[in-house]
C-alpha positions as CSV (number, residue, x, y, z in Angstrom):
1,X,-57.8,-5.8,-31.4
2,X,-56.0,-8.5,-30.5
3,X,-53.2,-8.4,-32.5
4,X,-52.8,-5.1,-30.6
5,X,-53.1,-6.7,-27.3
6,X,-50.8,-9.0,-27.6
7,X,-48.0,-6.5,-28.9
8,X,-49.1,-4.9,-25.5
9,X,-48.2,-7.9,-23.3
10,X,-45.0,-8.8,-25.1
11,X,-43.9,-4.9,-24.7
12,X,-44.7,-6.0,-21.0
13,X,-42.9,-9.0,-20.8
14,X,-39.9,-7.3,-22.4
15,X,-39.8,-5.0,-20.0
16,X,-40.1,-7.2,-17.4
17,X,-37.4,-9.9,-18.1
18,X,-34.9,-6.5,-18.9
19,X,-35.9,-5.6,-15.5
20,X,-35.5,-8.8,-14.1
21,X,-32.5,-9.5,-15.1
22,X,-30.9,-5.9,-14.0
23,X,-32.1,-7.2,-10.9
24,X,-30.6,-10.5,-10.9
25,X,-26.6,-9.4,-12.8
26,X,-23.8,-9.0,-10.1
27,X,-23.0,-5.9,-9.3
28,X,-20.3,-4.1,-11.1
29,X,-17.5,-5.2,-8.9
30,X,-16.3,-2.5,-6.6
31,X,-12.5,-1.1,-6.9
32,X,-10.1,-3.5,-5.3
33,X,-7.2,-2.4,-3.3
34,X,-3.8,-2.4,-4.2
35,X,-2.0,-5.1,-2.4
36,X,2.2,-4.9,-2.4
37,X,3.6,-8.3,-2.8
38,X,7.0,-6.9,-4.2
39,X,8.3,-5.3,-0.9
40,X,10.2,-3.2,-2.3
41,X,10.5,0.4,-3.1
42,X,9.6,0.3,-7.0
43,X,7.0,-2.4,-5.6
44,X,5.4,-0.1,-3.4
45,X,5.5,2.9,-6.1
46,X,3.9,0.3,-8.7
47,X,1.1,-0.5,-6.5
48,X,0.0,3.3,-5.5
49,X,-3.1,4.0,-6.7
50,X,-6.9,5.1,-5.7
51,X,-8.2,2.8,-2.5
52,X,-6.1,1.3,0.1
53,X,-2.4,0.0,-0.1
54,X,-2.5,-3.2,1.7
55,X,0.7,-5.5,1.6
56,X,1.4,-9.5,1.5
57,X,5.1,-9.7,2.3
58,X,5.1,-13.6,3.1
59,X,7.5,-14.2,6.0
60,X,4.7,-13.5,8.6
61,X,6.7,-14.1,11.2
62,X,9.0,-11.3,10.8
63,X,8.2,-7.8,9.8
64,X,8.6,-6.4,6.4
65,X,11.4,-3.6,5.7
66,X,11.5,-1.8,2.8
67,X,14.2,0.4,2.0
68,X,13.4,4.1,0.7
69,X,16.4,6.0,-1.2
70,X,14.1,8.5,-2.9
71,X,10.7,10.3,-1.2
72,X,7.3,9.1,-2.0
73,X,5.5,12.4,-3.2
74,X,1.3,12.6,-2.6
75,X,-0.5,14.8,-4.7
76,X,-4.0,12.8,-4.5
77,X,-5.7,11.2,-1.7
78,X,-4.5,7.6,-0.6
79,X,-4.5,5.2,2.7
80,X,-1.8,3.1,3.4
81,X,-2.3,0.4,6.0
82,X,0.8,-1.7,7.4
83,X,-0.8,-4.8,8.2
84,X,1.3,-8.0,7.1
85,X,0.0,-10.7,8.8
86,X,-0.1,-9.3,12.2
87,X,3.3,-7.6,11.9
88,X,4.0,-4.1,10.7
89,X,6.0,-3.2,7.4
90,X,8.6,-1.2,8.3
91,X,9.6,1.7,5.8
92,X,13.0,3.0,6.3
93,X,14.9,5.9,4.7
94,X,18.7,4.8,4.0
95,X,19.4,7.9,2.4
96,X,19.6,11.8,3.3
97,X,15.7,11.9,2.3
98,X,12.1,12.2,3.9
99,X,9.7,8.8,3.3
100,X,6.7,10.8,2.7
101,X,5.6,13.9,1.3
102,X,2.3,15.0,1.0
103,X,1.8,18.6,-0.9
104,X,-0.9,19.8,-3.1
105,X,-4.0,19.5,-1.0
106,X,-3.9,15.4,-1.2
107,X,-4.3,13.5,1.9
108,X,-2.6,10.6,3.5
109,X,-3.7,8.3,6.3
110,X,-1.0,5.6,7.6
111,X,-1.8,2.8,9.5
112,X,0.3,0.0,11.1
113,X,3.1,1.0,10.2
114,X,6.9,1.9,11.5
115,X,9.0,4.8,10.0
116,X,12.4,5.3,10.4
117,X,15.9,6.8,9.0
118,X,19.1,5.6,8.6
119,X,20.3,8.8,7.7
120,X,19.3,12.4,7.8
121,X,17.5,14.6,6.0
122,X,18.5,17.5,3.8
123,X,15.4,19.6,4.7
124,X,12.6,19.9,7.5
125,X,10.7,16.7,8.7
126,X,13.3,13.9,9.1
127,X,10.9,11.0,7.8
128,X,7.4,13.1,7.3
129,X,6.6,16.0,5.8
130,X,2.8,18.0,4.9
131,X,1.6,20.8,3.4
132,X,-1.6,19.0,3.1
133,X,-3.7,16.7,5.3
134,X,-1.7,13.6,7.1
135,X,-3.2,11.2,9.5
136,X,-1.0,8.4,11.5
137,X,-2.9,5.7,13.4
138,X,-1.1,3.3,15.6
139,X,2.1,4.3,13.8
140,X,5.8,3.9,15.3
141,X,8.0,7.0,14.5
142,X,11.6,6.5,15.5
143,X,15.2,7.1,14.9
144,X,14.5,10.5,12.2
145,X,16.6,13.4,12.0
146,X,16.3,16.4,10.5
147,X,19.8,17.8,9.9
148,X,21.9,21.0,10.9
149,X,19.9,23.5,10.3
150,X,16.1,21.9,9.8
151,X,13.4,21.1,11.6
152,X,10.7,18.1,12.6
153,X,12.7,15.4,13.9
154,X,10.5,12.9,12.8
155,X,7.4,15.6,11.4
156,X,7.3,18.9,9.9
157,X,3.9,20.5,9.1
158,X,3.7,23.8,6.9
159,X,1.5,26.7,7.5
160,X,-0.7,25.0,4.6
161,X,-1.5,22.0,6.1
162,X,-2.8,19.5,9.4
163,X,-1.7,16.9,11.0
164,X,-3.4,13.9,13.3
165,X,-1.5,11.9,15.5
166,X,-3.5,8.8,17.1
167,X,-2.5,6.0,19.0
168,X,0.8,6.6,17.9
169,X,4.6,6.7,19.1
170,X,7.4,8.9,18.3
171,X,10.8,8.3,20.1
172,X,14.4,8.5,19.8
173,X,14.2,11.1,16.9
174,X,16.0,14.7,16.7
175,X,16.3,18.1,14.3
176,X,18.6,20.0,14.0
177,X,17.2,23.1,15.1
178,X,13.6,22.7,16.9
179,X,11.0,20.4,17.5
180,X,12.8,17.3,18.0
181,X,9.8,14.7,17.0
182,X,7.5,17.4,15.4
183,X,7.2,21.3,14.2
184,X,4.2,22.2,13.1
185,X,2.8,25.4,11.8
186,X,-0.6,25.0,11.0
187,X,-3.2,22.5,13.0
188,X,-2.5,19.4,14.8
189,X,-4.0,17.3,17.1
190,X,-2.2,14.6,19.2
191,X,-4.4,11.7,20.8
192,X,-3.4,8.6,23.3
193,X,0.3,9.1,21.8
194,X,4.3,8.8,23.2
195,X,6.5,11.3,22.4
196,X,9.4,10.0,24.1
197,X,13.5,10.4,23.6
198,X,13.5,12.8,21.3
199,X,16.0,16.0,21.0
200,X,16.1,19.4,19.6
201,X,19.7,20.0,19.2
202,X,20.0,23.7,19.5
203,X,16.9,25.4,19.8
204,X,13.3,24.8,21.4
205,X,10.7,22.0,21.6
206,X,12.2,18.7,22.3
207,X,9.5,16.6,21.9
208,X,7.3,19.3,20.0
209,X,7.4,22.8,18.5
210,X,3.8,24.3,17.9
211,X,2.8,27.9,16.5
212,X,-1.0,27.3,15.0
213,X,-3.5,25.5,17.0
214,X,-2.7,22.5,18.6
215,X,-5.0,19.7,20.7
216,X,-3.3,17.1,22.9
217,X,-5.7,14.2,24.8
218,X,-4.5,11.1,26.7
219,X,-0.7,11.5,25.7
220,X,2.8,11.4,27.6
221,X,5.5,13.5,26.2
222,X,8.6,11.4,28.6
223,X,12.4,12.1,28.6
224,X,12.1,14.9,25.4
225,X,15.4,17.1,25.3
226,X,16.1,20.9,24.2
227,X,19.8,21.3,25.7
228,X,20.4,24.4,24.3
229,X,16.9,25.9,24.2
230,X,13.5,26.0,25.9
231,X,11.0,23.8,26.1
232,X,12.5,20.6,27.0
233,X,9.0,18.3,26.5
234,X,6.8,21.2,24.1
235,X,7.4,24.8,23.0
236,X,4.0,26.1,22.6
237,X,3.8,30.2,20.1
238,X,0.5,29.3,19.5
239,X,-3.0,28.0,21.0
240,X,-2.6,25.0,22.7
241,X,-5.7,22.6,24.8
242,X,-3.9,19.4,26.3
243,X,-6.7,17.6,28.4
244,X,-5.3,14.2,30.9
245,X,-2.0,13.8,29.9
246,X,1.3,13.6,30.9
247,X,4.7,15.6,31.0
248,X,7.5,13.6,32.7
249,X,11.7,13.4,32.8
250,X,12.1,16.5,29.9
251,X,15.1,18.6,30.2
252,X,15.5,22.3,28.6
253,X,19.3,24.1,28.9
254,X,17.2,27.3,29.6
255,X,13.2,27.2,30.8
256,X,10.5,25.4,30.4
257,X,11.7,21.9,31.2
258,X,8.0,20.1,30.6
259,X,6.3,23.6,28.6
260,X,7.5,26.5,27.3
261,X,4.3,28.7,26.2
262,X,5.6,32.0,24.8
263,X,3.0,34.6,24.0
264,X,0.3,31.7,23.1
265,X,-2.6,30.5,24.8
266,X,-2.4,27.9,26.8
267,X,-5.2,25.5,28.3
268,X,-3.9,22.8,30.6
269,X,-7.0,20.1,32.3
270,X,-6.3,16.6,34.4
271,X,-2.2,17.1,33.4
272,X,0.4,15.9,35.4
273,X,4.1,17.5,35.0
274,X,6.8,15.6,37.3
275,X,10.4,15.6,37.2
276,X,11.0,17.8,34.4
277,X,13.9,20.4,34.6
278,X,15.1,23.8,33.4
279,X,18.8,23.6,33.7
280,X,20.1,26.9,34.0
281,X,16.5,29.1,34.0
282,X,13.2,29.3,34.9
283,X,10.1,26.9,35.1
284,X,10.9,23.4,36.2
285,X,7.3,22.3,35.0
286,X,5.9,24.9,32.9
287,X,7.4,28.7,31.9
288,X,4.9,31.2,30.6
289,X,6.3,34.3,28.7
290,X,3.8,37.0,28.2
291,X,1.1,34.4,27.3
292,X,-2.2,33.2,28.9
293,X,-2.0,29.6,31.0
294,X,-5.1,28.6,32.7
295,X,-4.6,25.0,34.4
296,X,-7.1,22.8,35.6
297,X,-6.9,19.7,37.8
298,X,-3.2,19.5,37.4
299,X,-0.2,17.9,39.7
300,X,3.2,19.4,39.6
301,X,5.5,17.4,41.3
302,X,9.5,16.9,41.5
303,X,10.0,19.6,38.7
304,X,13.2,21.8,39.6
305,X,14.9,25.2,37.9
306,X,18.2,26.3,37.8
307,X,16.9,30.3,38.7
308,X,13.2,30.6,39.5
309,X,9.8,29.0,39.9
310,X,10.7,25.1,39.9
311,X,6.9,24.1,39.7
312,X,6.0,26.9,37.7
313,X,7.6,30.4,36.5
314,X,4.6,33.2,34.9
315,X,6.8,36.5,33.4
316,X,4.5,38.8,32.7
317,X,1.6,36.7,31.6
318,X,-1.6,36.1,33.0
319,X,-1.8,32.7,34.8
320,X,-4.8,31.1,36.5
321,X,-4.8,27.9,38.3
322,X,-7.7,26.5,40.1
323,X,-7.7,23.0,41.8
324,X,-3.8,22.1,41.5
325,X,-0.9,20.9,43.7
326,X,2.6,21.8,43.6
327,X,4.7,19.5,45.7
328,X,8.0,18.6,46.0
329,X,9.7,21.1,43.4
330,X,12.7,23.0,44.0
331,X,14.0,26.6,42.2
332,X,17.6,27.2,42.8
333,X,17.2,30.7,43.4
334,X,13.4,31.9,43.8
335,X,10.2,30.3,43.9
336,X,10.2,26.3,44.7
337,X,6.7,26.0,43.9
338,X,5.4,28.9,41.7
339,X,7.8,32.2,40.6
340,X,5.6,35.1,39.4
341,X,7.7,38.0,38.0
342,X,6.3,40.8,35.9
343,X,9.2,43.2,34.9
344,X,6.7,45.1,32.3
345,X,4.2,45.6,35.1
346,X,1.5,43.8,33.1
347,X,-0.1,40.4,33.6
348,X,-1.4,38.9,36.8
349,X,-1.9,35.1,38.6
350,X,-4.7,34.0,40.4
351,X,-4.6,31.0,42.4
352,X,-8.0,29.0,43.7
353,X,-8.2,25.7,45.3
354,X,-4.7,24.6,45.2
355,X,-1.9,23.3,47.6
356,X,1.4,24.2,47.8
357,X,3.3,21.2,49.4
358,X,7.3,20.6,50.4
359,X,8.3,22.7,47.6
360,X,11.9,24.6,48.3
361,X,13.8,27.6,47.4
362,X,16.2,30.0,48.5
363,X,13.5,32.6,48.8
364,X,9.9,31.7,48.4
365,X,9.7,28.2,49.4
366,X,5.7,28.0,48.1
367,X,5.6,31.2,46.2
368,X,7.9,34.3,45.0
369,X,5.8,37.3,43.7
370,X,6.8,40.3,42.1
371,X,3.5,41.5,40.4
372,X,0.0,41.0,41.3
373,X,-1.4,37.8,42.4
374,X,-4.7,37.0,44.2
375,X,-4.8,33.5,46.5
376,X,-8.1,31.7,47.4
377,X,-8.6,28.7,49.5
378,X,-4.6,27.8,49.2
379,X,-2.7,25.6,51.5
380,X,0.9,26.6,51.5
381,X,2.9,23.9,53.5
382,X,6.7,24.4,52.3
383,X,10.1,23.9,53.3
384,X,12.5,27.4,54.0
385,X,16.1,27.4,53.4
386,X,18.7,28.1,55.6
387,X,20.8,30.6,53.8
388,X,19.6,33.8,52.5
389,X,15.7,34.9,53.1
390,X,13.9,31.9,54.4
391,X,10.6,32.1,54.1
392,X,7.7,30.6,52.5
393,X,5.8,33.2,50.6
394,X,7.7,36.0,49.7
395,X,5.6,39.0,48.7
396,X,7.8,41.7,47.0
397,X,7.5,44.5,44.2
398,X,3.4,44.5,43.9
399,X,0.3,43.2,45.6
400,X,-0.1,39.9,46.7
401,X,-3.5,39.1,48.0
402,X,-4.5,36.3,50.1
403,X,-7.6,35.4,51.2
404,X,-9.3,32.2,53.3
405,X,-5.9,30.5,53.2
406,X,-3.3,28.2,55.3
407,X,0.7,29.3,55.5
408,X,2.6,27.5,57.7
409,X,6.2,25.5,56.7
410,X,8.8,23.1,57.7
411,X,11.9,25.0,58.5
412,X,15.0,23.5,57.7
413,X,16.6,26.0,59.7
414,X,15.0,28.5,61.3
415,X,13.1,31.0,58.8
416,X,9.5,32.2,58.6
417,X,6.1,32.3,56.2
418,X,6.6,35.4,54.9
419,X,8.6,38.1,53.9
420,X,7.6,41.5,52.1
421,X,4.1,41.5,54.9
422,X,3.9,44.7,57.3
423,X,3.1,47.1,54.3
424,X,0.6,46.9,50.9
425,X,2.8,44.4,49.3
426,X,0.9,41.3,51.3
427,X,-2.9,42.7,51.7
428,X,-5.2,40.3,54.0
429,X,-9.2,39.4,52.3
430,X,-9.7,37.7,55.7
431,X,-10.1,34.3,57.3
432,X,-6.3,33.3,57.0
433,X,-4.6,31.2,59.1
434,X,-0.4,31.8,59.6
435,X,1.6,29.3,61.7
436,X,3.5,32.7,63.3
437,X,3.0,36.3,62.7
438,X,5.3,37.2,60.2
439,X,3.0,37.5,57.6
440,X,1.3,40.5,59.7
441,X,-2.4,39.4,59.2
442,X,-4.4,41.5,61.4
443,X,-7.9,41.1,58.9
444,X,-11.1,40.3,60.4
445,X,-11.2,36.6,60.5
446,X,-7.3,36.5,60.6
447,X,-5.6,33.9,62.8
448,X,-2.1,33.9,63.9
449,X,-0.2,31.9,65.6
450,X,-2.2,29.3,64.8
451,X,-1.4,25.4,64.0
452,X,-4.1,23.9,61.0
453,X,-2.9,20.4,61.9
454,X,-2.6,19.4,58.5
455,X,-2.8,15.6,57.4
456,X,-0.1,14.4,55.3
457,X,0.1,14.7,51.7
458,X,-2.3,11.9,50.2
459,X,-5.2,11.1,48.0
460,X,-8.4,12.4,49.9
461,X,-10.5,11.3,46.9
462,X,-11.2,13.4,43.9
463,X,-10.2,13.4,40.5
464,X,-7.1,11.8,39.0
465,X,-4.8,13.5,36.7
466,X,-2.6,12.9,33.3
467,X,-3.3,9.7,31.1
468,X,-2.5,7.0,33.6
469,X,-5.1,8.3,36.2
470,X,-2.4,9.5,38.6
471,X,-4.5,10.9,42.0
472,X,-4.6,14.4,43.2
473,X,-2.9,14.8,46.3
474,X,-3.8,17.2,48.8
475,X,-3.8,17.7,52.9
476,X,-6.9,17.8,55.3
477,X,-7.1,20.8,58.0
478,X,-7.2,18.9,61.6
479,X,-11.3,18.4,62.5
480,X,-10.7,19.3,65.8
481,X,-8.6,22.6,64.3
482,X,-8.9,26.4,63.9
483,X,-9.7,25.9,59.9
484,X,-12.6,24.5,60.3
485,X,-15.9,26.1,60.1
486,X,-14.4,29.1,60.0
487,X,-15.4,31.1,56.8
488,X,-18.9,32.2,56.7
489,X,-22.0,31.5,54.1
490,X,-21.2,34.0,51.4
491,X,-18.2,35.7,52.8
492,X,-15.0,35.3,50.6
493,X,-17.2,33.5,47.9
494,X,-18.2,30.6,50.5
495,X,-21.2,28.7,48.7
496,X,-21.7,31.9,46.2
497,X,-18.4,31.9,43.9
498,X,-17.0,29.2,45.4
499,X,-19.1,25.7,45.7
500,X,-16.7,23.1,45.3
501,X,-13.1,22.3,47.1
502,X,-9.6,21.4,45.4
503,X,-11.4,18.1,44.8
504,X,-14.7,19.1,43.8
505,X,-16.4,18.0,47.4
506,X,-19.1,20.3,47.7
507,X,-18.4,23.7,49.3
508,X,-19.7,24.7,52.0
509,X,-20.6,21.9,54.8
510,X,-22.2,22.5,57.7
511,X,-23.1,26.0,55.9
512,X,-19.8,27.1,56.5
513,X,-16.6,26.4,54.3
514,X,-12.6,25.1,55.5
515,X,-10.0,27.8,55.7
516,X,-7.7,26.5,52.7
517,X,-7.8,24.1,49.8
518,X,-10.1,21.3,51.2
519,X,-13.5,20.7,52.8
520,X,-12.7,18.1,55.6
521,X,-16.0,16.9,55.9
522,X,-16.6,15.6,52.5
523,X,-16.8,11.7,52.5
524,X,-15.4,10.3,49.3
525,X,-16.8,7.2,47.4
526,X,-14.2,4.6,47.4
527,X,-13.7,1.0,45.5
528,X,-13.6,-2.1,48.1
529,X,-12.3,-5.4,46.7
530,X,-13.2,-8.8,48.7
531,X,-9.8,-10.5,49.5
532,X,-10.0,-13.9,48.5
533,X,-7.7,-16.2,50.2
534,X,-6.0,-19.2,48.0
């Protein structure tokens, strides 16, 4: 017996000193990444691999360049990060061909890193080009072309795959064709990015050309050009959600000088769009074609069109716009601040909350209609031109509806609030208020002659729009004035449908709400600083 016990206890010990020293071995070390210390092309291609490619270019105090004459083509999943001693490597194409292509369902992530051409490309997506997944973080794009003929400036995503843009910029790239910094067909999602300088040469989408679904947050699309086509800052075919951002300076030879949306959807919240232009057509800020635009907490200001609607043009779409100001833009033709046409008698705009500020226009200084559009709570405070019909809201062909609202203008010359009133194009909801009579509102509630004595055009608190926090201007009624107080509990959606102002004061005060845009009773939080004297 104990023979067999002590076989027992050395079959125990065994065990245990196996176990203990399973315990105790280093773990199997795990894969390393591939660092480039030849920075060149056949250096970088030698150390692809599974993991990260890092690089150790020596020469910290300069970054790295390496020169690309032939594509780098992904077919499996790989991250490449930039880094060189706390400046980027800087991959550039010398020859007519892209830097990366990424096909075959791989995936590539690039970090830290700058892209640019020398020359251009023979195909679509100057320096970048996916039919598979592609992320860029903190990435500078620049100086990529795709050539005659091609798209995707600097990007060009196929139906097949995605694209993420993140603290990125892409600048001073072109295509030949459209989307001057990126086309994409498929999904993509831009986040706290520049997409600034860049040109599509002969057709649409300056800075960007979108058909599948697209998601823009905390970027500025700044200076983008389509000469000869629409969309000087983004054409959007597709479904688009851009969310506190900013579209500034772009330039289309036809419309949509900051957006073109063409039978997409389009979801606009906290943008701003200011001094963009449509040359020779329509939609200084934003032209809608038979789409869906809903905007949000937006500011249009300074935007100007060569025919119609320098704020905004709708044609036959349906556009809603609730807590927005249009200031300071300028149509040519019709429509300084919004022009809303619908030839095919279909579509409609609906505007809540908003002010309509100095815009100008040779008819329509605020608004031109010629379809059916519904006003609520608006303060229309515009300039009328000299020549021609001078008037501020111009109510032709259709219905035009306005309801618990403010017209009055600065005449340049003469001129009037409206034109088209005096039959069922300009129907009354009540509780108006019209600086002179022209706009024939003889509702219940209805005031006219009758002076708001509006404030100037400031911040009067709320919420801030586009990625710098720019403030949302609007104009106070007069508290001694006729707007005040004037629209009953539960009449015209006072403190039923409609609980908040243009600013999101609480609606109504005193139980009763403003006639227009803003509550002027709300008292707004503000930020005092001590001064401190040196």
């Amino acid at each position: 017996m104990a023979g067999k016990h002590t076989f027992v206890a050395l079959r125990i010990m065994a065990a245990l000193a196996w176990l203990l020293g399973w315990w105790l071995a280093p773990a199997a070390p795990a894969q390393a990444d591939n660092v480039v210390t030849n920075c060149t092309e056949n250096g970088l291609d030698a150390a692809l691999g599974p993991g990260t490619v890092t690089f150790n270019c020596g020469g910290h105090h300069l970054p790295a360049t390496i020169a690309f004459i032939t594509p780098m083509i992904f077919t499996s999943d790989i991250t490449i990060d930039g880094s060189n001693g706390g400046n980027l490597v800087a991959l550039e194409a010398i020859s007519n061909t892209v830097i990366f292509s990424v096909t075959n369902g791989a995936s590539l992530a690039l970090s830290n890193l700058v892209l640019l051409s020398s020359g251009s490309t023979v195909g679509d997506g100057g320096c970048l080009y996916t039919n598979s997944a592609l992320r860029l973080n903190n990435v500078e794009v620049k100086q990529c072309h795709a050539a005659a003929g091609h798209r995707g400036g600097a990007l060009y995503v196929d139906s097949a795959g995605s694209a993420e843009v993140v603290n990125s910029s892409l600048h001073d790239n072109s295509a030949g064709v459209a989307g001057g910094a990126i086309y994409s067909l498929a999904a993509l999602t831009i986040t706290a990015s520049t997409l600034e300088h860049n040109a599509a040469t002969t057709a649409d989408g300056g800075g960007l050309w979108a058909i599948g679904q697209t998601r823009i947050d905390g970027s500025t699309f700044y200076s983008n050009t389509a000469p000869n086509g629409y969309g000087g800052g983004l054409y959007n075919q597709g479904t688009l959600s851009m969310t506190n951002s900013v579209l500034s300076a772009n330039q289309a030879g036809l419309g949509g000088g900051g957006l073109q949306t063409y039978l997409g959807t389009t979801a606009l919240t906290g943008v701003t769009l200011s001094g963009n232009s449509a040359r020779s057509s329509s939609g200084g800020g934003i032209s809608d074609e038979m789409g869906t635009i809903t905007v949000m907490n937006a500011a249009f200001s300074g935007n100007s069109a060569g025919f119609g609607g320098g704020g905004m043009f709708n044609h036959d779409g349906v556009l809603t716009a609730t807590n927005a100001t249009f200031s300071g833009n300028s149509a040519h033709f019709d429509g300084g601040g919004i022009g809303n046409i619908h030839d095919a008698g279909i579509g409609a705009m609906t505007l809540a909350n908003a002010t309509l500020s100095g815009n100008l226009a040779h008819q329509g200084g605020g608004i031109y209609n010629i379809g059916a559009t519904s006003l609520t709570n608006v303060t229309l405070n515009n300039m009328v031109d000299i020549s021609g019909t001078a008037d501020n809201l111009y109510a032709g062909d259709g219905v035009l509806t306005l309801t618990s609202s403010i017209v009055t203008f600065n005449a340049l010359a003469g001129g009037f609030n409206c034109f088209g009133a005096g039959s069922t194009k300009l129907v009354s909801g009540g509780y108006n208020l019209a600086s002179d009579t022209s706009c024939d509102l003889s509702h219940f509630g209805d005031q006219q002659p009758a002076n708001a004595l509006l404030g100037p055009l400031v911040y009067n608190g709320g919420p801030r729009t586009g990625a710098g926090g720019d403030p949302l201007l609007t104009q106070l009624p007069g508290a001694s004035g006729p707007a005040i107080d004037e629209v009953p509990l539960g009449v015209n959606g006072c403190g039923t449908t409609l609980i908040t102002d243009e600013r999101g004061a609480p609606r109504p005060i005193n139980h009763k709400c403003d006639i227009g845009a803003v509550e002027a009773g709300w008292v707004y939080a503000q930020l005092w600083l001590a001064f401190v004297r040196r």
